[in-house]
py3Dmol code that shows the C-alpha trace and the ligand (Angstrom):
import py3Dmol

protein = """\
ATOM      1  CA  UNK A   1       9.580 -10.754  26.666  1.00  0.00           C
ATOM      2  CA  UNK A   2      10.354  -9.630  22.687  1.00  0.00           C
ATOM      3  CA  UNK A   3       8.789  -6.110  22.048  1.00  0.00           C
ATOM      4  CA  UNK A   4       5.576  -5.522  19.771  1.00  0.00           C
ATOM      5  CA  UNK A   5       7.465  -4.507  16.362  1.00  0.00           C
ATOM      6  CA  UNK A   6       6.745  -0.736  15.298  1.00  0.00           C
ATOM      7  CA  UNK A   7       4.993   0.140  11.834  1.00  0.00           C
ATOM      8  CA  UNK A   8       5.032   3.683  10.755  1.00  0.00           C
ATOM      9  CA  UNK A   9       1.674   4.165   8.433  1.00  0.00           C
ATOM     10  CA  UNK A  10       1.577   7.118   6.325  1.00  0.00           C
ATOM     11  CA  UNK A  11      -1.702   7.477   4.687  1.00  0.00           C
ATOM     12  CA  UNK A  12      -5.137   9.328   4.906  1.00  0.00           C
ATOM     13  CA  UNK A  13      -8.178   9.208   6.856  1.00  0.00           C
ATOM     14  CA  UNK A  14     -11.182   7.965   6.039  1.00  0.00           C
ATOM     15  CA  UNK A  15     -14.444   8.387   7.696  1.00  0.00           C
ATOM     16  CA  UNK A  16     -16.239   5.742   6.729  1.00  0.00           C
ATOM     17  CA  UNK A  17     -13.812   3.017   7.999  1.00  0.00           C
ATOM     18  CA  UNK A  18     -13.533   1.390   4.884  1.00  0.00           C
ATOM     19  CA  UNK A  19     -10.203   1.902   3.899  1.00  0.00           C
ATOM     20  CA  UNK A  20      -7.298   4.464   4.943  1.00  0.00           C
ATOM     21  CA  UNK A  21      -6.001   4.670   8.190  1.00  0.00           C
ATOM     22  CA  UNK A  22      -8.342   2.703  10.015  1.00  0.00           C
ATOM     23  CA  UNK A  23      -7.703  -0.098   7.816  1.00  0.00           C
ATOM     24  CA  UNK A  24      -4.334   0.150   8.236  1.00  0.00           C
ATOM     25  CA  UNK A  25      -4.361   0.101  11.918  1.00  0.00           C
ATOM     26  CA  UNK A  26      -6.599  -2.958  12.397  1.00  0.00           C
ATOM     27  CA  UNK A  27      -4.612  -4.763  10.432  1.00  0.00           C
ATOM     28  CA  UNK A  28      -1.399  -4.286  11.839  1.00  0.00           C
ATOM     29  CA  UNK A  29      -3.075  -4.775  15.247  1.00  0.00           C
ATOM     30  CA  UNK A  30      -3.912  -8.293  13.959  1.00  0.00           C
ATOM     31  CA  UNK A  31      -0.306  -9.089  13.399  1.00  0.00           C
ATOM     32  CA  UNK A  32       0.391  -7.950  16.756  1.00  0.00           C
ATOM     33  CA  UNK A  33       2.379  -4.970  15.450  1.00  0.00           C
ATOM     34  CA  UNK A  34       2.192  -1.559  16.881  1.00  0.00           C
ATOM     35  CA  UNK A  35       1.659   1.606  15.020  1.00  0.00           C
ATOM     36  CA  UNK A  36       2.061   5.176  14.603  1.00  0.00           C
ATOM     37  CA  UNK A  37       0.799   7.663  11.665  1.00  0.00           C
ATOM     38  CA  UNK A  38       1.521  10.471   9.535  1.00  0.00           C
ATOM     39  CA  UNK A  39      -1.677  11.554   8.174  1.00  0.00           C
ATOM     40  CA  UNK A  40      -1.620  12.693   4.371  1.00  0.00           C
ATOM     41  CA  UNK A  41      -5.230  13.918   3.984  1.00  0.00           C
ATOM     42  CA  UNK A  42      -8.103  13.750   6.073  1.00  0.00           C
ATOM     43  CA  UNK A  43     -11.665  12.395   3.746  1.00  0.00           C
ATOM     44  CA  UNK A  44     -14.896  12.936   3.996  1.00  0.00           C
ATOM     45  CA  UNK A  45     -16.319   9.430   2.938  1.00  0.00           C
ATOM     46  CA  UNK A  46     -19.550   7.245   2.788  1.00  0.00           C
ATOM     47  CA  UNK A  47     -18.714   3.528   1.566  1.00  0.00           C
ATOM     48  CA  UNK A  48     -20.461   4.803  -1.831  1.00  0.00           C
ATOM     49  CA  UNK A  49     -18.836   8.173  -1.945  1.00  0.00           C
ATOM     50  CA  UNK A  50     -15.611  10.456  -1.588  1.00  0.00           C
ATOM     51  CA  UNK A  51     -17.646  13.882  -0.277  1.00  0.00           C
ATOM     52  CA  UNK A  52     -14.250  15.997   0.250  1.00  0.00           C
ATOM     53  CA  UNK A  53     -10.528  15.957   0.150  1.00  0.00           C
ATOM     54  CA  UNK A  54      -8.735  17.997   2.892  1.00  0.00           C
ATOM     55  CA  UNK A  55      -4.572  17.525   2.257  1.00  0.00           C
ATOM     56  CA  UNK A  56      -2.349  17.968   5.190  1.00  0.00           C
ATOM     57  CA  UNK A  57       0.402  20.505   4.087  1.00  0.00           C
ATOM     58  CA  UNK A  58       3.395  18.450   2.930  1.00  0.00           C
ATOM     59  CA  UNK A  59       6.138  20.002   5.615  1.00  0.00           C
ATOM     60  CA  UNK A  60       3.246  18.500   8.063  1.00  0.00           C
ATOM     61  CA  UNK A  61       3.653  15.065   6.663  1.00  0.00           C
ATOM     62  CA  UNK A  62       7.098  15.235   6.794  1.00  0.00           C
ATOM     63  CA  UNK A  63       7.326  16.643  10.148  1.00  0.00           C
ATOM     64  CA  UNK A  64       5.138  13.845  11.542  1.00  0.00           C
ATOM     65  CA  UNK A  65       6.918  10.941   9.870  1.00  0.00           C
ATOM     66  CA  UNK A  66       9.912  12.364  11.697  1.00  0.00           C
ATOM     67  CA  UNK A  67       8.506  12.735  15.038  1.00  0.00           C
ATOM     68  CA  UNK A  68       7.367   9.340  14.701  1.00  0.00           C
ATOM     69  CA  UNK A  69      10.949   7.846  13.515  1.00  0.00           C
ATOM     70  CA  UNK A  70      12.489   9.928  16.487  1.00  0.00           C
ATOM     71  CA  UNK A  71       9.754   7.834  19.149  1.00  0.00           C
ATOM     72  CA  UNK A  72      10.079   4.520  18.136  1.00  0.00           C
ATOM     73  CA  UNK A  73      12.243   1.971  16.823  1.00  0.00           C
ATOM     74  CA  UNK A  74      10.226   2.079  13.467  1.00  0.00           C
ATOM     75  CA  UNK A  75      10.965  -1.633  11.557  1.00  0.00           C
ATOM     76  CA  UNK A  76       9.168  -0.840   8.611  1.00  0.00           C
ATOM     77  CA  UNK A  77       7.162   1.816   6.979  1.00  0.00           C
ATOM     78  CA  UNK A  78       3.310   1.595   5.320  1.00  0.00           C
ATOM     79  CA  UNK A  79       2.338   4.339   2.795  1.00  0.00           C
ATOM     80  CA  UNK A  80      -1.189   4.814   1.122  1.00  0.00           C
ATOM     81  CA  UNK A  81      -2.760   7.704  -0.119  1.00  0.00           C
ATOM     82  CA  UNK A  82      -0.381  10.563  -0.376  1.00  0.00           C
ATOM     83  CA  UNK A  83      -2.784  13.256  -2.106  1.00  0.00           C
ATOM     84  CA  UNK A  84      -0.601  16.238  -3.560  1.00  0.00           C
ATOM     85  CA  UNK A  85       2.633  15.835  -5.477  1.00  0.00           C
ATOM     86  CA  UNK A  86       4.430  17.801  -3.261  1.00  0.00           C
ATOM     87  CA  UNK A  87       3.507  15.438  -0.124  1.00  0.00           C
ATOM     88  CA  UNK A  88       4.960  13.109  -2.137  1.00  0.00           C
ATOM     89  CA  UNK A  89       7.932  14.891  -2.828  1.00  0.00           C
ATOM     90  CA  UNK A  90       8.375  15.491   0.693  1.00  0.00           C
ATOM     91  CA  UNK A  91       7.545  11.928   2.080  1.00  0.00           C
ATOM     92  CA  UNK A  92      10.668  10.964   0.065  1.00  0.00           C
ATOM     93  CA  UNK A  93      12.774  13.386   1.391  1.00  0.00           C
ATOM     94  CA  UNK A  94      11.916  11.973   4.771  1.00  0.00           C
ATOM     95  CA  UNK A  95      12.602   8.340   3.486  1.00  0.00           C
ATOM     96  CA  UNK A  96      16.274   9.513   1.987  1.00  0.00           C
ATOM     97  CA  UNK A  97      17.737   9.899   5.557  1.00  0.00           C
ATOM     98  CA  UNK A  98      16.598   6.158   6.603  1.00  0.00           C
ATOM     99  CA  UNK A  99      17.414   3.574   3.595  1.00  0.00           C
ATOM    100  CA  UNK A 100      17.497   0.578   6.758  1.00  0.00           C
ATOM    101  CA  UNK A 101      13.694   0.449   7.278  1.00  0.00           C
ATOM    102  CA  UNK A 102      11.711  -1.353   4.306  1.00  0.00           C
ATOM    103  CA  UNK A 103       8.832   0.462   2.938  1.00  0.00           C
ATOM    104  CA  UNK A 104       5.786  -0.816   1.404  1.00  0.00           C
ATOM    105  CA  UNK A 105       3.911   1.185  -0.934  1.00  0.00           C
ATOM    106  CA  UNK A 106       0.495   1.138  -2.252  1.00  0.00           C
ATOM    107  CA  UNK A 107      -0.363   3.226  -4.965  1.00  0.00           C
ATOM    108  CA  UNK A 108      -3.611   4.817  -3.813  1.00  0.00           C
ATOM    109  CA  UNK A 109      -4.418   6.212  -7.386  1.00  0.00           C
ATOM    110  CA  UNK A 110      -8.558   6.415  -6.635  1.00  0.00           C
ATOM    111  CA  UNK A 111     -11.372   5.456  -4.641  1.00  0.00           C
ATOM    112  CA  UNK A 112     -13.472   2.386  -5.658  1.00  0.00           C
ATOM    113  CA  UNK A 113     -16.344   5.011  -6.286  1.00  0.00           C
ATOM    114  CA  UNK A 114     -13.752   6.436  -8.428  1.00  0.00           C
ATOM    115  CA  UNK A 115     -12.592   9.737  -7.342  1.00  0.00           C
ATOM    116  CA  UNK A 116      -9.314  10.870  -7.795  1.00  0.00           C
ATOM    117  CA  UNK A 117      -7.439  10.492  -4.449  1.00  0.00           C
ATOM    118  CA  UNK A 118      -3.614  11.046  -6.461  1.00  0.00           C
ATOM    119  CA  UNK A 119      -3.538  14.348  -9.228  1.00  0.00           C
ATOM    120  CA  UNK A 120      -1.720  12.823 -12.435  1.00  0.00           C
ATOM    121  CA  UNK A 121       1.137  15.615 -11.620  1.00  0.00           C
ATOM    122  CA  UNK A 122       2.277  13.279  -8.748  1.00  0.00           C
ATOM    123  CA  UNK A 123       3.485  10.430 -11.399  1.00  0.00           C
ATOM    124  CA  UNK A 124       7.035  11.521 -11.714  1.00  0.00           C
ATOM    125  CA  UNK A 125       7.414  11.794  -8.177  1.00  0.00           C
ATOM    126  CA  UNK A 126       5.616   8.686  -7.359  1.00  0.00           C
ATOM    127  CA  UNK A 127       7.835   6.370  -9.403  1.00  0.00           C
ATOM    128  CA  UNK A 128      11.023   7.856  -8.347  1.00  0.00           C
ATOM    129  CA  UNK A 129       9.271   7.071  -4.513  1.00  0.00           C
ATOM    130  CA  UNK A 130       9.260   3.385  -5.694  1.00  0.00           C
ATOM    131  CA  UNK A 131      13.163   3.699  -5.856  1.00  0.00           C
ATOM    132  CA  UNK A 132      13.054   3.948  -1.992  1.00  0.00           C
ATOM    133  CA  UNK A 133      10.516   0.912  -1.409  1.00  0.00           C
ATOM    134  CA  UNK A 134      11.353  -2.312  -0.417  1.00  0.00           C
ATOM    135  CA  UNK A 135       7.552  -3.184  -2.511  1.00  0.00           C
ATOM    136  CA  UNK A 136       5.341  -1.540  -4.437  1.00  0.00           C
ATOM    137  CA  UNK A 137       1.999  -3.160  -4.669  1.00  0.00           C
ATOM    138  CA  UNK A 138      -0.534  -1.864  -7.661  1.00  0.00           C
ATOM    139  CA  UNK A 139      -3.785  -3.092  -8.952  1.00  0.00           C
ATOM    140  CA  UNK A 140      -4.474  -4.096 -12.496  1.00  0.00           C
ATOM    141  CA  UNK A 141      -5.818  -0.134 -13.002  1.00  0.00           C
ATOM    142  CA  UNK A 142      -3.133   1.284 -10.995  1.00  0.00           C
ATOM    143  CA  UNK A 143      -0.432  -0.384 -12.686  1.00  0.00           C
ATOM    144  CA  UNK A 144      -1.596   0.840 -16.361  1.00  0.00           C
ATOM    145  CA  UNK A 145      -1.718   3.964 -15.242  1.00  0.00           C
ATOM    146  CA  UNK A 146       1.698   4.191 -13.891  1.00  0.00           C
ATOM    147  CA  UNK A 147       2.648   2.584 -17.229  1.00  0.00           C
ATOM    148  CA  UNK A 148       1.239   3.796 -19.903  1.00  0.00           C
ATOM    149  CA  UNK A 149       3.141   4.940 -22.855  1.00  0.00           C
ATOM    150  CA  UNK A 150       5.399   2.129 -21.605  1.00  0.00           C
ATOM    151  CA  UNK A 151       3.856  -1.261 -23.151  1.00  0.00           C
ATOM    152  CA  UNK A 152       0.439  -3.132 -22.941  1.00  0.00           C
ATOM    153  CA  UNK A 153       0.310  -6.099 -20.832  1.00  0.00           C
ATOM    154  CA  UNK A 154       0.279  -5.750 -16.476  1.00  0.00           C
ATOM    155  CA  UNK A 155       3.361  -7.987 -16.830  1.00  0.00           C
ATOM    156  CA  UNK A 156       5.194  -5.968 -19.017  1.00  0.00           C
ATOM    157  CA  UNK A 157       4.171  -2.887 -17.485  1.00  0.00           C
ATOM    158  CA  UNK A 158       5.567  -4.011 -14.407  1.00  0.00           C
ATOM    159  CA  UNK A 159       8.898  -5.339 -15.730  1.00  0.00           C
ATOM    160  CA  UNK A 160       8.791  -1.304 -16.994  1.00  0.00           C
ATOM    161  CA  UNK A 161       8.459  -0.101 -13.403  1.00  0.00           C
ATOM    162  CA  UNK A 162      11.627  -2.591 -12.762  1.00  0.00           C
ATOM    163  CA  UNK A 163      13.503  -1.325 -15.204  1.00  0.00           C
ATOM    164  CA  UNK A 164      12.773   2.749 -13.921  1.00  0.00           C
ATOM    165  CA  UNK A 165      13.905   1.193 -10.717  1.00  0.00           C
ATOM    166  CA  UNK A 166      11.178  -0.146  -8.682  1.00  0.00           C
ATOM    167  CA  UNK A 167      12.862  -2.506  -6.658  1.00  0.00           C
ATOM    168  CA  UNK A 168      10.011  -5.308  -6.479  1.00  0.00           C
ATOM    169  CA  UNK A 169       6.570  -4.848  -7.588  1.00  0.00           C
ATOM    170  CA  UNK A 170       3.246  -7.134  -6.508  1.00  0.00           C
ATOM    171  CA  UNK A 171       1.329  -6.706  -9.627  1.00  0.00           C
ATOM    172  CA  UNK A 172      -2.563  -7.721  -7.855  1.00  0.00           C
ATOM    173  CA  UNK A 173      -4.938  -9.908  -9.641  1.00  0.00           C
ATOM    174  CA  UNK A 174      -7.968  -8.836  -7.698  1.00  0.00           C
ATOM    175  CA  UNK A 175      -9.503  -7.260 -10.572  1.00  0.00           C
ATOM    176  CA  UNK A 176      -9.280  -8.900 -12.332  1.00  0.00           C
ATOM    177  CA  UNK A 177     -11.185 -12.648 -13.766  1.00  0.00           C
ATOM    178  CA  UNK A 178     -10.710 -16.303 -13.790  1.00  0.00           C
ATOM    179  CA  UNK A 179     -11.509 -18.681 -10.950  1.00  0.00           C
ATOM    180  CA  UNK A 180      -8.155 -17.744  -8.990  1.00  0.00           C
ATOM    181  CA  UNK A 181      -7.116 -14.529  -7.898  1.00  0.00           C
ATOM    182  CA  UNK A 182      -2.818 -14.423  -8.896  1.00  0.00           C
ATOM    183  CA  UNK A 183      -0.871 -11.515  -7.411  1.00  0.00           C
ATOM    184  CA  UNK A 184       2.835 -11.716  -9.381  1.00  0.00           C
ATOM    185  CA  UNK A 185       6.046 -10.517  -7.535  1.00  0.00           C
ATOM    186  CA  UNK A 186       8.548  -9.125  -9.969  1.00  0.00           C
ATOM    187  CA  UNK A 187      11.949  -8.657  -8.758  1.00  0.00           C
ATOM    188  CA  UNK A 188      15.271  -7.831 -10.552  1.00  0.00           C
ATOM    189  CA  UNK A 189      17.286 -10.874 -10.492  1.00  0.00           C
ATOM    190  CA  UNK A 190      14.519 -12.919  -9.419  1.00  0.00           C
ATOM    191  CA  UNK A 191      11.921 -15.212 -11.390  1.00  0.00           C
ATOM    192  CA  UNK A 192       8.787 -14.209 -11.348  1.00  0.00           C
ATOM    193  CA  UNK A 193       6.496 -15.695  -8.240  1.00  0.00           C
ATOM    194  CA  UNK A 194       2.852 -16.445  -8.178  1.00  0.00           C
ATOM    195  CA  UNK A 195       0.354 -15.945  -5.187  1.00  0.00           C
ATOM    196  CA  UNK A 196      -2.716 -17.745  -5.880  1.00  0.00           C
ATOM    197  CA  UNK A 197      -5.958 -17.775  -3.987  1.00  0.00           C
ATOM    198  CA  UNK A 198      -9.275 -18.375  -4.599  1.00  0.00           C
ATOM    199  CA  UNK A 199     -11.437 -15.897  -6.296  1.00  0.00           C
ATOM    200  CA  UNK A 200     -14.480 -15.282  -4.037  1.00  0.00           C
ATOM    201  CA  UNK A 201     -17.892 -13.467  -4.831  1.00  0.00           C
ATOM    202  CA  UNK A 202     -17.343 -10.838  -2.636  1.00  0.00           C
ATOM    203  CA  UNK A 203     -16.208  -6.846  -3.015  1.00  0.00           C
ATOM    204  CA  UNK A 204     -14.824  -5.431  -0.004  1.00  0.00           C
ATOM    205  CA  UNK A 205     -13.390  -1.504   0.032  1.00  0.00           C
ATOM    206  CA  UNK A 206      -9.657  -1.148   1.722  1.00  0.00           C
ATOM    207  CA  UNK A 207      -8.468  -4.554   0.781  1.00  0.00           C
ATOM    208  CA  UNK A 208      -5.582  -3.088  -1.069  1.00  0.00           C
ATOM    209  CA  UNK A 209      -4.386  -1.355   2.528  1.00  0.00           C
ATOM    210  CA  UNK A 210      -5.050  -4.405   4.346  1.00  0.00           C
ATOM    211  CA  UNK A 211      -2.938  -6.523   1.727  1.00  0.00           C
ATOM    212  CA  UNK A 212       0.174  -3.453   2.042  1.00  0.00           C
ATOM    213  CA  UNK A 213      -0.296  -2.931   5.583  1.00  0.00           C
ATOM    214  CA  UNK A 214       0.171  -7.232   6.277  1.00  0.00           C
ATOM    215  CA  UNK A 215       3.097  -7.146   4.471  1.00  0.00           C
ATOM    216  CA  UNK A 216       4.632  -4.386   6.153  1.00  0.00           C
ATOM    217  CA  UNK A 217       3.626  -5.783   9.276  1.00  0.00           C
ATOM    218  CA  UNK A 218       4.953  -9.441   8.508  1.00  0.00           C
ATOM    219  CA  UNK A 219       8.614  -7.637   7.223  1.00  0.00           C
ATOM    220  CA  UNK A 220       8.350  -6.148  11.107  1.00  0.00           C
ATOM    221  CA  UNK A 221       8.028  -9.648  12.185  1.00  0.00           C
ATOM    222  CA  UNK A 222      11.327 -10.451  10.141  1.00  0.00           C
ATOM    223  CA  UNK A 223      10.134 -12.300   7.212  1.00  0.00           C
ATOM    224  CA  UNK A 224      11.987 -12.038   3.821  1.00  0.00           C
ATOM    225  CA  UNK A 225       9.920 -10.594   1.385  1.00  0.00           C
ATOM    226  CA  UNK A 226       7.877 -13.203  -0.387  1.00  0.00           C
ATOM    227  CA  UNK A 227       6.831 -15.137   2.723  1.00  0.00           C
ATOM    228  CA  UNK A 228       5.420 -11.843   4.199  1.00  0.00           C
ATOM    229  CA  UNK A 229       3.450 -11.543   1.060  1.00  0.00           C
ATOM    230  CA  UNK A 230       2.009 -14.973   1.488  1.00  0.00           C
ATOM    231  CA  UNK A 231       1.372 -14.086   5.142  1.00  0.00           C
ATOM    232  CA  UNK A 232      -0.366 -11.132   3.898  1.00  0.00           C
ATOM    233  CA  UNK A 233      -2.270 -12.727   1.489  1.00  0.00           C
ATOM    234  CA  UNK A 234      -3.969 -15.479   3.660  1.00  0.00           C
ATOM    235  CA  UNK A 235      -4.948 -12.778   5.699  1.00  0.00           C
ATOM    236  CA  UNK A 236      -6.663 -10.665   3.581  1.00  0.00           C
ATOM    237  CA  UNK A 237      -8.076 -14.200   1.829  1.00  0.00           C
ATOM    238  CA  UNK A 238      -9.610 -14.305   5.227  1.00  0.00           C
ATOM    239  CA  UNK A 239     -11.069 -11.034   5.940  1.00  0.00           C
ATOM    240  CA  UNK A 240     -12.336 -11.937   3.117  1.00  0.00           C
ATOM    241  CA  UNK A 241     -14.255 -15.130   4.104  1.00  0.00           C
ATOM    242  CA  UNK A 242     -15.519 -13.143   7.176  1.00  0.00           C
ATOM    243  CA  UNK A 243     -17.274 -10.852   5.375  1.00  0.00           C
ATOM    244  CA  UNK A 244     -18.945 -13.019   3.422  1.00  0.00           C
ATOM    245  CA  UNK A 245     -20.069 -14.777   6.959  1.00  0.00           C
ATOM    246  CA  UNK A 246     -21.031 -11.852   8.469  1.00  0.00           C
ATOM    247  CA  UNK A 247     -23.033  -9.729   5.728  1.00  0.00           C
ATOM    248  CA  UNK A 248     -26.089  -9.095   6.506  1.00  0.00           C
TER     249      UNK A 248
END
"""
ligand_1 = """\
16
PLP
N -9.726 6.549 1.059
C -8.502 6.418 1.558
C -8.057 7.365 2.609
C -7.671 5.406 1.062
O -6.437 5.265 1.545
C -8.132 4.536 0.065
C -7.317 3.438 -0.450
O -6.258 3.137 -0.013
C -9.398 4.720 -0.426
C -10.169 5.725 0.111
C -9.920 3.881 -1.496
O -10.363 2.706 -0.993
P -11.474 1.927 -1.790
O -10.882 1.696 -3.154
O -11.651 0.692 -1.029
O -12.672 2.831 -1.859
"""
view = py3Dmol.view(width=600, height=400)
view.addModel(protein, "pdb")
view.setStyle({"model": 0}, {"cartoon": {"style": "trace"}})
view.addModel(ligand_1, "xyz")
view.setStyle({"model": 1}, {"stick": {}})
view.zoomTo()
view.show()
């Protein structure tokens, strides 16, 4: 019988179960994919509120995303929140001494009841990280952010992430309007390729971990790049749909 594929998830806690690690590890469970973690911060969280911040000392990070690498056959890498600048200074380090595993990266820049989970000192560090990612997968906010002083636009913004060598960004529609929600894969070399779905009246926290984690978890599986993102997509479309059936 094939073996359960191995994701390594790097990423924070969060006690509310709304996003972070939890997140992350249900939804790889759903692909059938097996996980380990290297915990980036541990968070004191409500679903309405970010109550404290506790980051896990960089050379901690590191050292866990090693032990992990040297346990498993590790066939692709999630990361989330990272916290500090220097966790993600170290997190790279870690990645520089495997270039064969793929790593998906979601630019956890703050909490939907907006506090800061990312200091704006990590932004040099964070876009030479995209360097080393197979995908890098920011929301409307998250993308000006990383851009500005670059150009207006999210599509232009992201063809400026390209160009500082992001090797394929999923710029995500979810914020914002219209009566589809388009994610748009940007790759060098590559036209551009739309994900549609439909838009549905619904907010649910940790959908941008879901969406990164399914992708990671579909590259485990073997898919090429934008078929994972598809796969990941319909997924989260349907976590989606749950919720709305199950709210009480
Ligand atoms: N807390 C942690 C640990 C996260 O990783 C994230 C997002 O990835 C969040 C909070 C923010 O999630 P939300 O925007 O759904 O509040």
């Amino acid at each position: 019988m094939a073996m359960r594929p191995h994701v390594l998830v790097v990423a924070g806690s969060d006690s509310s179960g709304g996003a972070g690690i939890v997140r992350d590890i249900e939804t790889l469970a759903a692909f059938g994919v097996k996980a380990s973690v290297a915990i980036t911060a541990v968070t004191v969280q409500t679903h309405a509120g970010v109550g404290h911040v506790d980051a896990v000392a960089p050379d901690i990070v590191a050292a866990q995303m090693r032990a992990s690498l040297a346990a498993n056959t590790v066939a692709a890498i999630k990361i989330g929140m990272l916290a500090t600048s220097d966790t993600v200074w170290a997190v790279s380090s870690v990645l520089e001494d495997r270039p064969d595993i793929p790593v998906v990266l979601d630019p956890v820049l703050v909490s939907t009841s907006g506090a800061a989970l990312l200091p704006p000192d990590a932004k040099p560090g964070l876009l030479a990280l995209f360097r080393q990612c197979a995908l890098v997968t920011p929301n409307l906010p998250e993308l000006s952010w990383l851009a500005s002083g670059l150009s207006e636009g999210a599509l232009i913004q992201a063809g400026d992430l390209i160009q500082s060598g992001a090797r394929a960004v999923l710029v995500k529609g979810g914020h914002g309007t219209g009566e589809q929600s388009i994610d748009i894969l940007l790759r060098p070399g590559h036209p551009a390729h739309s994900f549609a779905s439909p838009r549905l009246a619904v907010t649910m926290r940790g959908t941008g971990c879901m969406l990164a984690s399914a992708v990671a978890a579909r590259l485990a599986h073997g898919d090429e790049l934008a078929a994972a993102i598809d796969g990941a997509k319909a997924y989260v479309h349907g976590e989606l749909v749950d919720e709305i059936l199950h709210r009480t």
